[in-house]
C-alpha positions in Angstrom: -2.7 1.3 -7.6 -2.8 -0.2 -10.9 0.6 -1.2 -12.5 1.3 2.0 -15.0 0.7 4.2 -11.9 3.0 2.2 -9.5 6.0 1.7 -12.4 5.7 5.7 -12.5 6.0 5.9 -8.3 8.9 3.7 -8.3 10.4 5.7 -11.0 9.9 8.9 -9.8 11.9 7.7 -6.2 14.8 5.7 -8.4 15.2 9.3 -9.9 14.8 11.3 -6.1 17.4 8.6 -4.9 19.7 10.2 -7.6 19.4 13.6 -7.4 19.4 13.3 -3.7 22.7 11.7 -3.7 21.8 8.5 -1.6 22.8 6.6 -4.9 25.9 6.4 -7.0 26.6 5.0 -10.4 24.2 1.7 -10.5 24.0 1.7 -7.0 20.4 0.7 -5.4 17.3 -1.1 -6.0 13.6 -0.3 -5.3 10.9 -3.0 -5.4 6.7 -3.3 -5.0 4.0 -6.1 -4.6 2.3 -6.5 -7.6 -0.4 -8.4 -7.0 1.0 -12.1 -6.0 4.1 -10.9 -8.0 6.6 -7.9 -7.7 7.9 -4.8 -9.9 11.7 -4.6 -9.7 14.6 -2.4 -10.8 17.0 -3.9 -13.5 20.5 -4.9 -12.2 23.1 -2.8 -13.3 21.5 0.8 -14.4 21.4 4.1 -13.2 18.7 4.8 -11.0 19.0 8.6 -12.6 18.1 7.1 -16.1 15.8 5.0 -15.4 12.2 4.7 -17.2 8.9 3.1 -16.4 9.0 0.4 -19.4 12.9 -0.8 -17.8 11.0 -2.4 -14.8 11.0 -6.0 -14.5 8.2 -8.1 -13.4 9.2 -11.1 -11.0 7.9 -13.7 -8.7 9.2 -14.4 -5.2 12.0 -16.1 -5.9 13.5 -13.7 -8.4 12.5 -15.1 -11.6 11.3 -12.6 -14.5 8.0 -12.9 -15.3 7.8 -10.0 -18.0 11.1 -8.3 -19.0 11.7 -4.3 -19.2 12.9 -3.0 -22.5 16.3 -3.4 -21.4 18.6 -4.9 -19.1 16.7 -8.7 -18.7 17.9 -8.9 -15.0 16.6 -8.0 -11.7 18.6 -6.3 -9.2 21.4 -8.2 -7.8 19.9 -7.4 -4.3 16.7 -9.9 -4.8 17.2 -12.2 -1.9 17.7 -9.4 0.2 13.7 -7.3 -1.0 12.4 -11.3 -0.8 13.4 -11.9 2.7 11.5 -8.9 3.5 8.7 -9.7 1.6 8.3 -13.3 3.6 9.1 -12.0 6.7 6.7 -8.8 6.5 3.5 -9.4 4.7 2.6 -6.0 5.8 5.2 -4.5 3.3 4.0 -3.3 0.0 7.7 -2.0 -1.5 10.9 -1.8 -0.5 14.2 0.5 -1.0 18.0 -0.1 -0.4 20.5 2.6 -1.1 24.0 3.9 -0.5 23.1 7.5 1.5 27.3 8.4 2.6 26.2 9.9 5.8 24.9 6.7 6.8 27.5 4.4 5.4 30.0 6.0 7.1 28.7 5.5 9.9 28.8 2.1 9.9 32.5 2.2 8.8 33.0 3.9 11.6 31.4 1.7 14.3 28.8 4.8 15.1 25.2 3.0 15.9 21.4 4.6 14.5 19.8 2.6 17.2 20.5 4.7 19.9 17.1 7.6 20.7 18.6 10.5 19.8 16.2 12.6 17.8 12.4 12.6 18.9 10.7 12.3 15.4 13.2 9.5 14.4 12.5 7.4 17.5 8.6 7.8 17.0 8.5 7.1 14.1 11.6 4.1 13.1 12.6 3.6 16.5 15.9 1.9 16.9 17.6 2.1 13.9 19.9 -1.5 13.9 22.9 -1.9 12.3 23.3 -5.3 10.9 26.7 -7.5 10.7 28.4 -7.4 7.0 27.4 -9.9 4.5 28.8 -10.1 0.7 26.1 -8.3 -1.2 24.0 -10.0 -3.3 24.3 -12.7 -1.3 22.5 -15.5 0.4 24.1 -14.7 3.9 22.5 -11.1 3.7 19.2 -11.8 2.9 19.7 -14.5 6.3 20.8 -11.5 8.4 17.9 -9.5 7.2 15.4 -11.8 7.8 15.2 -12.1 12.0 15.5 -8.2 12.9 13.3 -7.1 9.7 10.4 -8.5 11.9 10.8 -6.1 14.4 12.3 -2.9 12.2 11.0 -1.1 9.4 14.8 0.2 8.5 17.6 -1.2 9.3 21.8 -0.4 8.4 23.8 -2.6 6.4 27.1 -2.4 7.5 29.4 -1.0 4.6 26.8 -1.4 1.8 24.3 1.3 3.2 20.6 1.2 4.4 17.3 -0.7 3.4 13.5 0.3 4.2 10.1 -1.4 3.5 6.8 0.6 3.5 3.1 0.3 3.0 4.2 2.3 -0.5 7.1 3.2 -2.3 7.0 6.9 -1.1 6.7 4.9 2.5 9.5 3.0 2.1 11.4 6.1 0.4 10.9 8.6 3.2 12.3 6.3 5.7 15.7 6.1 3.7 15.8 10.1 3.8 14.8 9.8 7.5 17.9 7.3 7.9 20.5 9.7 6.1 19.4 12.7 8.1 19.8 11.2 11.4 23.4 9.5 10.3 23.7 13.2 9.3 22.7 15.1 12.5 24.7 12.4 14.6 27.9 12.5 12.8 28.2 16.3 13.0 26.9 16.0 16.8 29.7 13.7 17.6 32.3 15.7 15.7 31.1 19.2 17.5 31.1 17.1 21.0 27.6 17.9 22.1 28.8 16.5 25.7 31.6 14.8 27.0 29.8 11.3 26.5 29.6 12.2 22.8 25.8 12.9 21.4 22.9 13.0 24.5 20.2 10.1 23.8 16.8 10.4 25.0 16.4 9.3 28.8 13.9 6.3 29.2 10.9 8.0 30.4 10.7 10.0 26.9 11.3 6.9 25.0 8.4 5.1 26.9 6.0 8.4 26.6 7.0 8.3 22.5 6.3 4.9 22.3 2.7 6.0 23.8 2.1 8.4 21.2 3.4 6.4 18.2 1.1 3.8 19.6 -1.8 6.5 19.1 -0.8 7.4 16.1 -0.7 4.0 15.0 2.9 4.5 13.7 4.2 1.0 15.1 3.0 -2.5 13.4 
């Protein structure tokens, strides 16, 4: 995808993460490989309002290469997309964002990682839920970097979810995949499904998902 196409894709999602309510304010960041450099969001604006001359160009450690019409900066979240980028060579963009459902379920101590829902599981598998870290720090893109390897999404406790993808619409998808499940298990809980709280999947439909999402060539 040439450069004008992919700063549309990214804007088109930074606009979806708006209207979709998974993003508040300036809240969020969105990020692609561009070649042996990387299109990023600006720090500090709307992802609503965003247009496709605001993105920044910028190399692997955060520095602009080619400034949007704007705001000069790139997202505060940098180290965080860059630790993915090391650790995952496989992953052409990447999205963070604030979806509710999901953050409070981290405020509330209620794990994603659990099977629950078939298509989830297939496709994510465990959801993790890392340890806090001060965002826009250092220490987050260190706790991001060992159980990216393994994880394609993962929670960020209090500050909401990040995904990487072989595309932007990839990486995209997977937030919307993160929010529902939050969604779906933080009604389940509150309805009491069972007196164990919400039913996971037993281990022999785990192992026979793994099977077909092997088949499917769904896990890296």
């Amino acid at each position: 995808m040439n450069e004008h196409d992919l700063r549309k894709v990214i804007i088109k999602v930074c606009h979806l993460l708006h209207q979709k309510g998974l993003v508040a304010a300036t809240d969020g960041n969105v990020s692609a490989r561009l070649f042996k450099n990387f299109l990023v969001t600006p720090s500090g604006c709307s992802k609503g309002f965003l247009e496709p001359e605001d993105l920044l160009i910028v190399d692997q450690e955060g520095k602009v290469v080619r400034g949007g019409k704007g705001n000069g900066k790139a997202t505060s979240e940098w180290r965080m997309h860059s630790a993915i980028y090391r650790e995952r060579p496989d992953a052409m963009a990447v999205v963070h964002a604030h979806p509710p459902w999901t953050t409070a379920c981290s405020l509330a101590g209620i794990s994603l990682a659990d099977a629950v829902l078939p298509e989830v599981f297939l496709t994510l598998g465990a959801i993790p839920t890392l340890p806090y870290a001060t965002p826009s720090s250092s220490e987050g893109a260190d706790e991001i970097a060992s159980p990216i390897r393994n994880h394609d999404a993962v929670v960020l406790d209090r500050h909401g979810a990040i995904a990487l993808g072989k595309d932007v619409a990839a990486a995209y998808y997977k937030i919307e995949k993160i929010e529902h499940t939050a969604q779906v298990i933080a009604i389940g809980r509150f309805l009491g499904v069972s007196s164990q709280g919400v039913r996971t999947l037993d281990s022999d439909e785990k192992i026979r998902l793994i099977g077909v999402g092997r088949q499917l060539g769904l896990f890296h």
